[in-house]
FIGU-871768 format. One line per field, with one value per residue (C-alpha): y, z, x; residue in three letters. Coordinates in steps of 0.05 Angstrom, whole numbers, plus 5000, padded with zeros to 4 digits. Layout:
// FIGU-871768
py [Y ...] .
pz [Z ...] .
px [X ...] .
resn [ALA ...] .
END
This chain:
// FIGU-871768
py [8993 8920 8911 8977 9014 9079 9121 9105 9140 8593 8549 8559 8590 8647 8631 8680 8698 8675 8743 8774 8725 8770 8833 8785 8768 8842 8860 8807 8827 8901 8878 8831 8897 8930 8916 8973 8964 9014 8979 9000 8948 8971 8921 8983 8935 8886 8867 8795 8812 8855 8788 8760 8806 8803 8743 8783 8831 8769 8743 8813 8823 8762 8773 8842 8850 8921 8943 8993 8971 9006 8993 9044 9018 9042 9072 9024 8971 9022 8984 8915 8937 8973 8902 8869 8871 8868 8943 9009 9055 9048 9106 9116 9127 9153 9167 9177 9235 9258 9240 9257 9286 9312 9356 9290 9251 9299 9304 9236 9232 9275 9242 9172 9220 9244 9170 9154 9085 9042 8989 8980 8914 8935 8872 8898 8945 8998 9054 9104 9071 9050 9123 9144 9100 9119 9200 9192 9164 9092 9057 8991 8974 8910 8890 8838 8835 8855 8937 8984 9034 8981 8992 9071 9072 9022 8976 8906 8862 8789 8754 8707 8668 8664 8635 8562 8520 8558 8562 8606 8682 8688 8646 8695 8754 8713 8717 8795 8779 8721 8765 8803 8743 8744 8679 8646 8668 8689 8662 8728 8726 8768 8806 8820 8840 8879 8845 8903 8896 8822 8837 8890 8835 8782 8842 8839 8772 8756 8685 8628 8571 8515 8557 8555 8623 8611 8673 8687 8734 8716 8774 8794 8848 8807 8795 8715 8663 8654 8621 8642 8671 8627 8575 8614 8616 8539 8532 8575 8537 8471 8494 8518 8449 8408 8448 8498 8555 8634 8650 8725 8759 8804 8852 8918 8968 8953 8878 8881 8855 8792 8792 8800 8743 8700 8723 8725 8649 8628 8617 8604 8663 8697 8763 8820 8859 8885 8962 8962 8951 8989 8937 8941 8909 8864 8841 8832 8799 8749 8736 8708 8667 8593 8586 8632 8609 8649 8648 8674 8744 8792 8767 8694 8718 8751 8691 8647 8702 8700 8623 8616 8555 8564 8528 8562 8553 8555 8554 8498 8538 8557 8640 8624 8567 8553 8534 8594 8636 8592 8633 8620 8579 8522 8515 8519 8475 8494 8472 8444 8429 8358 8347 8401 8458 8478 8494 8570 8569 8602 8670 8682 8723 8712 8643 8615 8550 8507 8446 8447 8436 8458 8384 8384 8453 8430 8370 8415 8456 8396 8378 8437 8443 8377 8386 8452 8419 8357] .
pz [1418 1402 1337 1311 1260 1248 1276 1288 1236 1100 1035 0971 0906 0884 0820 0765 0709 0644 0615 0680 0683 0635 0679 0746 0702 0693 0763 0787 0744 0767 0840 0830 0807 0871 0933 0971 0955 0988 1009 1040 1074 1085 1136 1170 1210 1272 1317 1291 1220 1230 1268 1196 1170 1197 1172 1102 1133 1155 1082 1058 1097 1090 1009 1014 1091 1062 1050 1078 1101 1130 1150 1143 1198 1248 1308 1356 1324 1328 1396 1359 1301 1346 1368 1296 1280 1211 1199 1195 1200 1224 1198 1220 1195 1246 1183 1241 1278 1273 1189 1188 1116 1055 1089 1131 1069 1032 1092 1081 1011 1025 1073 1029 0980 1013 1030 0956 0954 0900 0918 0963 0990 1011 1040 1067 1012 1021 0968 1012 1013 0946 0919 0977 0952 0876 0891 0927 0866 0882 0817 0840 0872 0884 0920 0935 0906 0841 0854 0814 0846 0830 0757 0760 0798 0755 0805 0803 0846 0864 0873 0921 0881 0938 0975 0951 0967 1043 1058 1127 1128 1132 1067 1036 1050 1030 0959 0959 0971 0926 0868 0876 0887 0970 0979 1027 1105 1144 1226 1258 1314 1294 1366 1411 1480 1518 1584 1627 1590 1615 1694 1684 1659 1710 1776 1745 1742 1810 1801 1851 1846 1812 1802 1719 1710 1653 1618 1596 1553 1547 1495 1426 1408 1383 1317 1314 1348 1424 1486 1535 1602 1642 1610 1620 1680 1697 1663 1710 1769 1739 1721 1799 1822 1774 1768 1818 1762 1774 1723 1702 1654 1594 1568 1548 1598 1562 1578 1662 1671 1638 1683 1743 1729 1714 1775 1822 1823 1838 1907 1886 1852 1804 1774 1732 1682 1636 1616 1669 1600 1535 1479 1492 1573 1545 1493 1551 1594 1546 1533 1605 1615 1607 1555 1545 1531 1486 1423 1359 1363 1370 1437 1408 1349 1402 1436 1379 1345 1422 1429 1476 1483 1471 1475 1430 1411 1341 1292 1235 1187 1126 1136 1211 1214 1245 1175 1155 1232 1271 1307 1295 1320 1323 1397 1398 1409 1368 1395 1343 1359 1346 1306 1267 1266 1325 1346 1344 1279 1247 1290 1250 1297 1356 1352 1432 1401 1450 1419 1450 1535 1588 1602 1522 1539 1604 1583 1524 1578 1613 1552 1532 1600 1598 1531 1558 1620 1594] .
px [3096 3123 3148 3145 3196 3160 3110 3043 2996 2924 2923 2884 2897 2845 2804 2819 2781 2820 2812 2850 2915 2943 2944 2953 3023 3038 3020 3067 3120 3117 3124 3179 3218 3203 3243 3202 3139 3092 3024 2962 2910 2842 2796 2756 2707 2706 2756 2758 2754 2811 2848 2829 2861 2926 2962 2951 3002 3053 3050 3070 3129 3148 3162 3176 3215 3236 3157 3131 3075 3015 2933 2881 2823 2776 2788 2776 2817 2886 2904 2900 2945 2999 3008 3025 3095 3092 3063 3099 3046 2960 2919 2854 2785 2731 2681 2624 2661 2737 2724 2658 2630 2664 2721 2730 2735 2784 2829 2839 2850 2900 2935 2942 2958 3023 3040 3062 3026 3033 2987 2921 2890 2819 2790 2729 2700 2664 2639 2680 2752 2747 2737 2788 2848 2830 2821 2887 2924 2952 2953 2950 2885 2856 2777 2736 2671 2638 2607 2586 2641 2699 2677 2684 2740 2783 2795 2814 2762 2763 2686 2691 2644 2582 2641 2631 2674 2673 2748 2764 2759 2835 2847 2793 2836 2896 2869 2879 2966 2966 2948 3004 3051 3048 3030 3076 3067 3121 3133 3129 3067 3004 2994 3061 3051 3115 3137 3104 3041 3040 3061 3012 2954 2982 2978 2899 2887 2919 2922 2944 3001 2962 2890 2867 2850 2790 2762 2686 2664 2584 2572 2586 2536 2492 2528 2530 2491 2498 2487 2442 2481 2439 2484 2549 2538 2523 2585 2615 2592 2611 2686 2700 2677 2718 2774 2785 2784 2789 2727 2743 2686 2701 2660 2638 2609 2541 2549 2563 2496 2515 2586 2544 2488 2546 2596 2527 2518 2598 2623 2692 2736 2719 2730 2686 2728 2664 2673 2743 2792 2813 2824 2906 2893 2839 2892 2931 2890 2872 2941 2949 2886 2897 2834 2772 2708 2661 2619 2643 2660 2723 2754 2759 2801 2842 2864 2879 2920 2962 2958 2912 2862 2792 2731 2671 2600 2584 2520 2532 2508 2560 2558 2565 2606 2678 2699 2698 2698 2743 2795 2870 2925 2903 2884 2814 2756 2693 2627 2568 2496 2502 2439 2462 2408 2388 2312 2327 2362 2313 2321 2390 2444 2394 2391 2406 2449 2400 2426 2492 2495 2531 2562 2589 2626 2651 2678 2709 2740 2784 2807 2847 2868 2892 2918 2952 2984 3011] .
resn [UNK UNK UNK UNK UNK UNK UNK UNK UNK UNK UNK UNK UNK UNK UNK UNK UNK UNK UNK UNK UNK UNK UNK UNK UNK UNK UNK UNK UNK UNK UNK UNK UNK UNK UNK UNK UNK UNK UNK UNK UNK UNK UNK UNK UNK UNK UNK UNK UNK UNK UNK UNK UNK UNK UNK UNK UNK UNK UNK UNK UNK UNK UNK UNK UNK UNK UNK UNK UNK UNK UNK UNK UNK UNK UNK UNK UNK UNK UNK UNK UNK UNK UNK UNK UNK UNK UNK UNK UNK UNK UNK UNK UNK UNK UNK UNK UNK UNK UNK UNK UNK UNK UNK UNK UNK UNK UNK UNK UNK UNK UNK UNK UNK UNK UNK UNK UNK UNK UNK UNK UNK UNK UNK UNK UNK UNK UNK UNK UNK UNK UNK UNK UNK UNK UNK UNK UNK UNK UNK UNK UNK UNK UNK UNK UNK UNK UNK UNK UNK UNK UNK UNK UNK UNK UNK UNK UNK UNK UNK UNK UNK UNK UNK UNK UNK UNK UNK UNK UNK UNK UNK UNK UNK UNK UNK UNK UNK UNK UNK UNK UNK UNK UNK UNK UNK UNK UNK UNK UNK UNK UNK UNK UNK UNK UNK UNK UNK UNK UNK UNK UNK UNK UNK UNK UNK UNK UNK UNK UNK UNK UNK UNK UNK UNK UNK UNK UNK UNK UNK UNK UNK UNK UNK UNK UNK UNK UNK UNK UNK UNK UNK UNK UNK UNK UNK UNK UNK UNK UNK UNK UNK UNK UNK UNK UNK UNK UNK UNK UNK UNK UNK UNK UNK UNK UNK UNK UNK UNK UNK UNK UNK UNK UNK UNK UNK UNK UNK UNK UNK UNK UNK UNK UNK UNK UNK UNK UNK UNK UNK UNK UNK UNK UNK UNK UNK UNK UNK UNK UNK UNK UNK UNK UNK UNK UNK UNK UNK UNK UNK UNK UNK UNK UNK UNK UNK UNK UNK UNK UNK UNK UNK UNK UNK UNK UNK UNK UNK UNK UNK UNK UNK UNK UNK UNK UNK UNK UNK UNK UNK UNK UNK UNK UNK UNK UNK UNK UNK UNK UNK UNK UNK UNK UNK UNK UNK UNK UNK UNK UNK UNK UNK UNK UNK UNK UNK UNK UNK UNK UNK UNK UNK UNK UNK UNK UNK UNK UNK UNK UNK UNK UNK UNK UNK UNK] .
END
């Protein structure tokens, strides 16, 4: 694994509460005295929340490079964080199955226990890793939000004040490593893929001298707004005739419909990788294409976080909004309906984003390429 020294297992300052500088000042002063800090991160949700997550983990080693650094996460997110060079150690937490109930739960008490923590991040709380860290005895823990459980447990919680002003999800979880004086990022990447893990994703992709290979993943589990795949595919059609592009399509097993209504339509190449990948080869997959088109979900945080161009469709509203959901690195190209709502607004996470065409995405598309080339 890239990175690795153990075995596996943005801008803003956060608004504190005048009654808490006081302990922010002795918190700070306790970790100045520590050379080795020992720090857990919990984010136990999404792919892209996790991606999020990560430049939490950059600012951390970055003030302490002799931390020993460790996230506790789900599952299916392991492949992701055996990828980030900044972490010693990825625990995980299957509360559905392998963790399931209270002997689940205890195990992993336990097992934080025997860690020795001193401090835990938990930016995605939930009732169960707040009691976990507390039952397993690191004194330092700091939350986000204001719960009922934060109050029994003793732990220190930051409101993100109904996020207003809306700053990006990143700078959010930022606020967690600024309280305890983290608050300048490091320049180490947030996903490293080996060589072989590239030759491997290139022998996929089997691309051709000259040929833009353009990933499209047309799903996201219906957790944010989304084009129709009628419309992915039209795009589709229009990037083979104006570019000559190799269109390969992401996805889960679930989604090879979509693939196949997209890849059923294109008489140039094109390529269906739905269900066919574990997260590690869609990492690396994504890491070769030359830009990936998709809405917001986990596969777009993917690419920024590797530094590959993207071209996304977005709903303008604040919750859902690239302002706070954009991906990272800087190379991407979020789409808006350009009267602002769209007609389908109103459906929430199923809205179709109606408002912005095929012809605005297209266009999109040859500029990063262009960009990318030149």
């Amino acid at each position: 694994m890239p990175g690795r020294r153990n075995e596996s297992v943005a801008a803003g300052v956060p608004r504190e509460r005048a009654e808490d500088r006081a302990d922010v000042a002795a918190r700070r002063n306790i970790m100045d005295h520590e050379s080795s800090p020992r720090i857990l991160v919990v984010r136990p949700d999404r792919i892209g929340d996790v991606v999020l997550s990560l430049p939490v983990l950059d600012a951390l080693r970055h003030r302490w490079p002799k931390a020993y650094l460790a996230m506790l996460a789900h599952t299916y997110t392991r492949d992701l964080l055996e990828r980030n060079p900044c972490l010693d150690a990825v625990f995980e937490d299957d509360p559905e199955v392998v963790h399931r109930g209270p002997a689940g739960f205890y195990h992993q008490v336990r097992r934080l226990r025997a860690q020795a923590f001193d401090t835990a991040l938990v930016l995605m709380p939930t009732m169960r890793h707040v009691w976990m860290i507390f039952l397993a005895g690191i004194p330092r823990r700091i939350s986000v939000g204001r719960k009922v459980y934060h109050a029994l447990t003793g732990t220190r919680s930051l409101s993100r004040h109904r996020y207003i002003p809306l700053r990006h999800e990143s700078d959010f979880c930022l606020d967690l490593a600024r309280v305890i004086d983290a608050r300048e990022p490091g320049d180490r990447p947030l996903i490293e893929l080996t060589e072989e893990e590239r030759r491997d994703a290139r022998a996929v992709l089997d691309r051709t001298r000259g040929q833009p290979v353009i990933g499209i993943h047309p799903g996201n589990g219906r957790n944010a707004p989304n084009w129709t795949v009628e419309r992915y595919a039209r795009l589709a059609r229009a990037l083979q005739d104006r570019h000559g592009a190799k269109i390969v399509v992401t996805g889960s097993a679930e989604e090879g419909h979509l693939a196949e209504a997209i890849l059923s339509g294109l008489e140039g190449p094109a390529l269906s990788l739905a269900g066919r990948l574990t997260l590690g080869e869609l990492i690396a997959v994504i890491g070769e294409l030359d830009l990936l088109v998709s809405s917001s979900t986990g596969p777009m945080h993917l690419a920024g976080a590797l530094g590959v161009p993207t071209v996304s469709v977005f709903c303008p509203l604040p919750a859902r909004s690239p302002e706070r959901w954009r991906p990272l690195g800087g190379r991407d190209r979020n789409l808006l309906p350009p009267e602002g709502q769209c007609p389908t607004c109103d459906r929430g996470p199923f809205c179709d984003l109606s408002g912005i065409t095929v012809d605005m995405a297209g266009e999109a598309v040859g500029e990063q390429l262009a960009r990318t080339s030149g």
